[in-house]
MMTF fields as JSON, N, C-alpha, C and O atoms, coordinates in Angstrom:
{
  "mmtfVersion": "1.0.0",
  "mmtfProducer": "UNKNOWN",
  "numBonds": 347,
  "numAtoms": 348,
  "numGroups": 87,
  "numChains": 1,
  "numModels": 1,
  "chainsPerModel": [1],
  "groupsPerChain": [87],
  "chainIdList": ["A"],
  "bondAtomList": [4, 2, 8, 6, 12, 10, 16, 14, 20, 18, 24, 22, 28, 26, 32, 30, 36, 34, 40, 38, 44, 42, 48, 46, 52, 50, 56, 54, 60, 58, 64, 62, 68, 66, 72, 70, 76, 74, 80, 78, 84, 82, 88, 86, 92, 90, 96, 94, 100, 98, 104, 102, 108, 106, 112, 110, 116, 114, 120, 118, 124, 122, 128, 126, 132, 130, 136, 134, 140, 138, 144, 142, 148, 146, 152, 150, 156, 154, 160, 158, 164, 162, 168, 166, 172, 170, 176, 174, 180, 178, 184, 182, 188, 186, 192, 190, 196, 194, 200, 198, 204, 202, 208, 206, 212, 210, 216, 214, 220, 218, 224, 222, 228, 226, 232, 230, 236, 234, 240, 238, 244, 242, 248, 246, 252, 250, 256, 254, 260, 258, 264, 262, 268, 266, 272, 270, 276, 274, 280, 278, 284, 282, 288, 286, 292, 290, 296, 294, 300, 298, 304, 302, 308, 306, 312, 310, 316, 314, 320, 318, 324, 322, 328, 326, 332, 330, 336, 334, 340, 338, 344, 342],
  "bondOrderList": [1, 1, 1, 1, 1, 1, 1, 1, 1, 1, 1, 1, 1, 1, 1, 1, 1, 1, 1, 1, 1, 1, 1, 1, 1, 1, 1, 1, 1, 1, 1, 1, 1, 1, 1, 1, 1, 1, 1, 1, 1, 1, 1, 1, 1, 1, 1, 1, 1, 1, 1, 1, 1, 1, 1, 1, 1, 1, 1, 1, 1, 1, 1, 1, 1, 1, 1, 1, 1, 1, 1, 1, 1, 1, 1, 1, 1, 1, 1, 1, 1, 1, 1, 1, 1, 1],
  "groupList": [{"groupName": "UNK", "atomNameList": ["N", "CA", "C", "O"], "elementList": ["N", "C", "C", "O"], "formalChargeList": [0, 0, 0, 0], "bondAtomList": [1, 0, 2, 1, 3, 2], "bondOrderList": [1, 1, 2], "singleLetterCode": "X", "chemCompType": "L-PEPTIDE LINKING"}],
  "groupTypeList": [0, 0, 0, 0, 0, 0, 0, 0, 0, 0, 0, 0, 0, 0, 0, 0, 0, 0, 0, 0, 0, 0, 0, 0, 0, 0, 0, 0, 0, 0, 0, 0, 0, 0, 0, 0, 0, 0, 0, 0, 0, 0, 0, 0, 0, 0, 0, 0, 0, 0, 0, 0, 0, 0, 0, 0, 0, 0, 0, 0, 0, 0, 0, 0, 0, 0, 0, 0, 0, 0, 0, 0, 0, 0, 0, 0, 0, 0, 0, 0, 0, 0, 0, 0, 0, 0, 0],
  "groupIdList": [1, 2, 3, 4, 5, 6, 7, 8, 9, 10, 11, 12, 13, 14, 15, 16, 17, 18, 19, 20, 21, 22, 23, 24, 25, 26, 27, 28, 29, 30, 31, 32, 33, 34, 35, 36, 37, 38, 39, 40, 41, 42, 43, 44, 45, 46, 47, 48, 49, 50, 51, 52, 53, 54, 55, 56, 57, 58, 59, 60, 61, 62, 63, 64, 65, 66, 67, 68, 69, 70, 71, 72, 73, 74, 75, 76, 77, 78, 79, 80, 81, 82, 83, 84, 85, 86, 87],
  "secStructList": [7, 7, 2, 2, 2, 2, 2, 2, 2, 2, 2, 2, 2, 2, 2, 2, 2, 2, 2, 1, 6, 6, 6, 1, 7, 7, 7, 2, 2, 2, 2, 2, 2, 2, 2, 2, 2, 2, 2, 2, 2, 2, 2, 2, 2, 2, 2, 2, 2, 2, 2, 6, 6, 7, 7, 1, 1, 3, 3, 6, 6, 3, 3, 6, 6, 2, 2, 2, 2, 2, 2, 2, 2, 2, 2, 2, 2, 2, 2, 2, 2, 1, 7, 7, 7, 7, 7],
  "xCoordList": [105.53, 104.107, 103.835, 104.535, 102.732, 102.617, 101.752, 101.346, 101.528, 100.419, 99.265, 98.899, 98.812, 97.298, 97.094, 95.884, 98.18, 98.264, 98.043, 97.633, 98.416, 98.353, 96.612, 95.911, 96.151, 95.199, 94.018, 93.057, 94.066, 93.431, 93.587, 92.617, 94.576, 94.622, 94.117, 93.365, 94.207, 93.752, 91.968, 91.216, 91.502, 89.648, 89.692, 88.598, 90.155, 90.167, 89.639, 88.539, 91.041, 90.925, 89.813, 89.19, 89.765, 88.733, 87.714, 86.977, 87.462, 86.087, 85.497, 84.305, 87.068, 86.738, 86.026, 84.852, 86.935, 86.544, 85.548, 85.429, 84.682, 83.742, 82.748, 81.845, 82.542, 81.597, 81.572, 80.875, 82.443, 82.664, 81.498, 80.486, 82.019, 81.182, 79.908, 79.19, 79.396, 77.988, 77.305, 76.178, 78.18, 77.277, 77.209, 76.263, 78.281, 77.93, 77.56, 76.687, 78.089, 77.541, 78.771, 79.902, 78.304, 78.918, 79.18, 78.667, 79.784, 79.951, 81.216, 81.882, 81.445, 82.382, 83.762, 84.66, 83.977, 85.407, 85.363, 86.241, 84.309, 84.446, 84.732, 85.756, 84.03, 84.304, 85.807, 86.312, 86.377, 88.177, 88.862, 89.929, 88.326, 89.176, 89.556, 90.67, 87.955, 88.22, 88.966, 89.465, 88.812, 89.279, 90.772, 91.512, 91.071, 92.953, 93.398, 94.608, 92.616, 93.121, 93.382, 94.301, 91.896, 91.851, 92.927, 93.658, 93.491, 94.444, 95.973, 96.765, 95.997, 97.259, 97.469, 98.47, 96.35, 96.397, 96.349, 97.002, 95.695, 96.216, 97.667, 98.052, 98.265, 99.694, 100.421, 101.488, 100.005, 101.083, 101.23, 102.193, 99.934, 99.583, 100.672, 101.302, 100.424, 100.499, 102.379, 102.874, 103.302, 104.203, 104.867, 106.017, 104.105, 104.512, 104.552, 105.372, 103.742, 103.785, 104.621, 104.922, 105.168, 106.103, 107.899, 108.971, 107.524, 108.979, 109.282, 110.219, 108.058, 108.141, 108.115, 108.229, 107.959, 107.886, 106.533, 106.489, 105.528, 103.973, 102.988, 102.433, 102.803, 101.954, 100.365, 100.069, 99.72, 98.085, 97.341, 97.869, 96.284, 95.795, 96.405, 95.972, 97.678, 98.446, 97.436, 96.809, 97.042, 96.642, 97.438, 97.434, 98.551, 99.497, 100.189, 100.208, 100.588, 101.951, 101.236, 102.105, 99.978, 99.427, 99.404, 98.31, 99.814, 99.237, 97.926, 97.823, 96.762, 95.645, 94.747, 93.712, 95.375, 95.087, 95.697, 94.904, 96.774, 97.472, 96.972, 97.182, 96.396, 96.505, 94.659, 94.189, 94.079, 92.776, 92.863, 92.191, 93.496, 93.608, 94.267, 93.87, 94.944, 96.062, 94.764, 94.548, 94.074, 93.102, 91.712, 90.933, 91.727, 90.293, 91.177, 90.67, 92.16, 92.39, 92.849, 92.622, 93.725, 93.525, 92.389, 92.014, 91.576, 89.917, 89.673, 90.325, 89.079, 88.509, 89.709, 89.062, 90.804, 91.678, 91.055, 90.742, 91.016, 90.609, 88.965, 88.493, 88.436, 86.517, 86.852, 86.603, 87.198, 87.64, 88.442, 87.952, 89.309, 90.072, 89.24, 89.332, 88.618, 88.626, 86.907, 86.259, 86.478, 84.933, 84.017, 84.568, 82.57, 81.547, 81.386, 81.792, 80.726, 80.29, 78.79, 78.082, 78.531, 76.895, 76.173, 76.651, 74.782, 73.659, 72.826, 71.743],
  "yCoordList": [-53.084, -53.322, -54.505, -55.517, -54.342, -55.289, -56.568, -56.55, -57.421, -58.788, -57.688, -57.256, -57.352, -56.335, -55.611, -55.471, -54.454, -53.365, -54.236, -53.584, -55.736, -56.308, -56.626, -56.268, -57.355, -57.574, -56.836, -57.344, -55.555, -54.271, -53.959, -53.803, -53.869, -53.296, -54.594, -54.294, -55.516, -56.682, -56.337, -56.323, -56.045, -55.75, -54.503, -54.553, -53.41, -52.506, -52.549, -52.373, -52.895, -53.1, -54.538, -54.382, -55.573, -55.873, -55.319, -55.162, -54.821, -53.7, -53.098, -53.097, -52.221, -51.537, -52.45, -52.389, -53.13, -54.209, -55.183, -55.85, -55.459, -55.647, -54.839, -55.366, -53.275, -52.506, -51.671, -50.662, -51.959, -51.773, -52.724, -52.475, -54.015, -55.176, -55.351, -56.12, -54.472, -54.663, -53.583, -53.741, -52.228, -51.019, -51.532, -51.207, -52.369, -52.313, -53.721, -53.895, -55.035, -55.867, -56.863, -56.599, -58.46, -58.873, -60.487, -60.782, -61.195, -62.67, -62.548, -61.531, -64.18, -64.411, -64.039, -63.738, -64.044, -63.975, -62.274, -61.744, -61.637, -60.001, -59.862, -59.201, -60.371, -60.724, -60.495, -59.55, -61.544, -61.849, -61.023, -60.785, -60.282, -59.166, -57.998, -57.599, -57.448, -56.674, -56.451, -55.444, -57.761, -57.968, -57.943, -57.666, -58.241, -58.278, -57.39, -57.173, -56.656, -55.175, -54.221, -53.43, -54.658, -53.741, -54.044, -53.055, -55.153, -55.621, -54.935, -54.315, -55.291, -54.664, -52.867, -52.254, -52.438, -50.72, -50.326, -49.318, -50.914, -50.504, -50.804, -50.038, -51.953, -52.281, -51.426, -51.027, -51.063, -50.003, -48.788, -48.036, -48.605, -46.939, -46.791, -45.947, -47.596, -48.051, -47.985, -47.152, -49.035, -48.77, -47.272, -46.857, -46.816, -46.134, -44.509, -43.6, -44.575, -43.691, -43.951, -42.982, -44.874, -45.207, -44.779, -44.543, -44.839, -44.646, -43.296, -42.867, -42.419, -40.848, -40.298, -39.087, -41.226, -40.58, -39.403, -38.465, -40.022, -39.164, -39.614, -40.709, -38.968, -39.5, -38.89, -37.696, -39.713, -39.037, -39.749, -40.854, -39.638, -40.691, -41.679, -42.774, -41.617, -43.177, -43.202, -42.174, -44.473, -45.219, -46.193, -47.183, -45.699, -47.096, -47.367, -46.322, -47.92, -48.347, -47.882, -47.152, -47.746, -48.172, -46.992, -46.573, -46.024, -45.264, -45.126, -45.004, -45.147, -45.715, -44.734, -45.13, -43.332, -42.894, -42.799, -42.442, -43.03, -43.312, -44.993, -45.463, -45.541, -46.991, -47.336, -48.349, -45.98, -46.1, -45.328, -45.674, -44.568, -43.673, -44.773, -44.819, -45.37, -46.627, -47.585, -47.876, -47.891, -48.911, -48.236, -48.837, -46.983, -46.754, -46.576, -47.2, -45.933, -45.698, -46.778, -46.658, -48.152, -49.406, -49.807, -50.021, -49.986, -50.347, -49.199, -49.234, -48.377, -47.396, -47.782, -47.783, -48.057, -48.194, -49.673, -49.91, -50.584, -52.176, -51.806, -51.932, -51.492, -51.051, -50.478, -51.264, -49.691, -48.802, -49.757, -49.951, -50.191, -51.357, -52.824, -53.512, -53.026, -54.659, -54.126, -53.29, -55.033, -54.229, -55.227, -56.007, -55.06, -56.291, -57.072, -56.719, -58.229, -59.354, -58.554, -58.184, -58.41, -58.19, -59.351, -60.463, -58.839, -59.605, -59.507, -60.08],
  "zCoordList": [100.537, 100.542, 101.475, 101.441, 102.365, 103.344, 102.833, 101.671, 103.479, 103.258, 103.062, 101.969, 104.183, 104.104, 103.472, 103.293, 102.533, 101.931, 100.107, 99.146, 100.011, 99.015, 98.906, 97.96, 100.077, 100.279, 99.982, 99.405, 100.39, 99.814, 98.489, 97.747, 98.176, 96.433, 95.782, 94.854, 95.877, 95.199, 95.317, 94.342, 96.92, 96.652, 96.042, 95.479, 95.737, 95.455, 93.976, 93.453, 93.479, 92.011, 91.315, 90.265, 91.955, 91.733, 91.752, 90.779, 93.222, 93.011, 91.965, 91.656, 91.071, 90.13, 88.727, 88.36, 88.228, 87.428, 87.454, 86.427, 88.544, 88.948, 88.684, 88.033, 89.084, 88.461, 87.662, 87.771, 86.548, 85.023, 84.552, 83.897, 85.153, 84.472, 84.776, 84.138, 86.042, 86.549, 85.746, 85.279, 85.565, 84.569, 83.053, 82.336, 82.579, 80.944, 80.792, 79.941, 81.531, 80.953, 80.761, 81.169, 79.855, 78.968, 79.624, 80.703, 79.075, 79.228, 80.232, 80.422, 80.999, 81.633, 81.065, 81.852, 79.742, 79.291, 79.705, 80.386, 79.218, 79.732, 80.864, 81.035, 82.112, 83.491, 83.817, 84.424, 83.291, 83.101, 82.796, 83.364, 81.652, 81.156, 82.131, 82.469, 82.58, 83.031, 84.607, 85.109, 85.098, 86.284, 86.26, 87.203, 85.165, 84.926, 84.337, 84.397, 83.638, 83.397, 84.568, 84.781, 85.503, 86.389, 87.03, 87.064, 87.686, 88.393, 88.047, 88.757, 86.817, 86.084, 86.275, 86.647, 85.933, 86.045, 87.405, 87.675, 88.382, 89.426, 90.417, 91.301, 90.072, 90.275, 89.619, 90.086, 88.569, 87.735, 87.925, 87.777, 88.355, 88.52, 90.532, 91.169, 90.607, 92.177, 92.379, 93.138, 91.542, 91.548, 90.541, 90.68, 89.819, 89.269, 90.055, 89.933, 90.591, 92.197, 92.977, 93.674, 93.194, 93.94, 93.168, 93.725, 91.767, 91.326, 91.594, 92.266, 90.777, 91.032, 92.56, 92.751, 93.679, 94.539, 95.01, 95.807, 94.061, 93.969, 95.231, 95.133, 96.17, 97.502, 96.958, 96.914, 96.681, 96.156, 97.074, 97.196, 97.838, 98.7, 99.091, 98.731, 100.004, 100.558, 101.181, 101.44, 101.581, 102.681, 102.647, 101.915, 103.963, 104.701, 103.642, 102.993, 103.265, 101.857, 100.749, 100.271, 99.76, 99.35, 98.419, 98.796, 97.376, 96.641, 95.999, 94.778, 96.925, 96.351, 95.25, 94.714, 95.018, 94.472, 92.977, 92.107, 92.666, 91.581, 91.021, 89.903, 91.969, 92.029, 91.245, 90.727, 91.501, 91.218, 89.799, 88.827, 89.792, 88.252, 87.263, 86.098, 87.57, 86.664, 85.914, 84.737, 87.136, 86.838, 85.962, 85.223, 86.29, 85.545, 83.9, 82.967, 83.675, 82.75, 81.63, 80.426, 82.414, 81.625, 81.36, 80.208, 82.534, 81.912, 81.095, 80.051, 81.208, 79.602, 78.608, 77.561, 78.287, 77.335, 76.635, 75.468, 77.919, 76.85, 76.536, 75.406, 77.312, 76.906, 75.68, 74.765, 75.398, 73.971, 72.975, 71.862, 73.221, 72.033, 71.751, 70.734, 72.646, 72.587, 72.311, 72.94, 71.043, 70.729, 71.816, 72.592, 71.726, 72.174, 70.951, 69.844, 71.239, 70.204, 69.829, 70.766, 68.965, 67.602, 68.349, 68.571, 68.742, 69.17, 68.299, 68.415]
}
């Protein structure tokens, strides 16, 4: 994985976790969460394409399609486990 190919998956997956948090909402600690979930599911999804040898949308090193499925599916996993706070 290159400097740039890191560089990308890092806006990527922020991206995602970013507009999780812009459609539903929630405080800075939510902010956090989801940004490091997202981070996490797409590294995982990302190397985990890489173990199986699964090419889904490469762009350049980058399994970005395994890398985007990893991340949506950790985010809906913590959105679903971790409740909101009662207003």
């Amino acid at each position: 994985m290159t400097f740039p190919g890191i560089v990308f998956s890092f806006f990527v997956a922020l991206l995602l976790g970013s507009l999780l948090h812009l459609w539903r909402g929630g405080d800075l600690l939510r902010l956090v969460l989801y940004l490091s979930l997202s981070l996490v599911g797409f590294f995982s999804g990302h190397f985990i394409a890489n173990l199986l040898s699964i090419r889904f949308l490469k762009v350049g090193s980058i399994n970005l399609g395994f890398g985007i499925l990893g991340s949506v599916l950790l985010l809906g996993l913590g959105y679903w486990l971790i409740p909101e706070e009662q207003r």
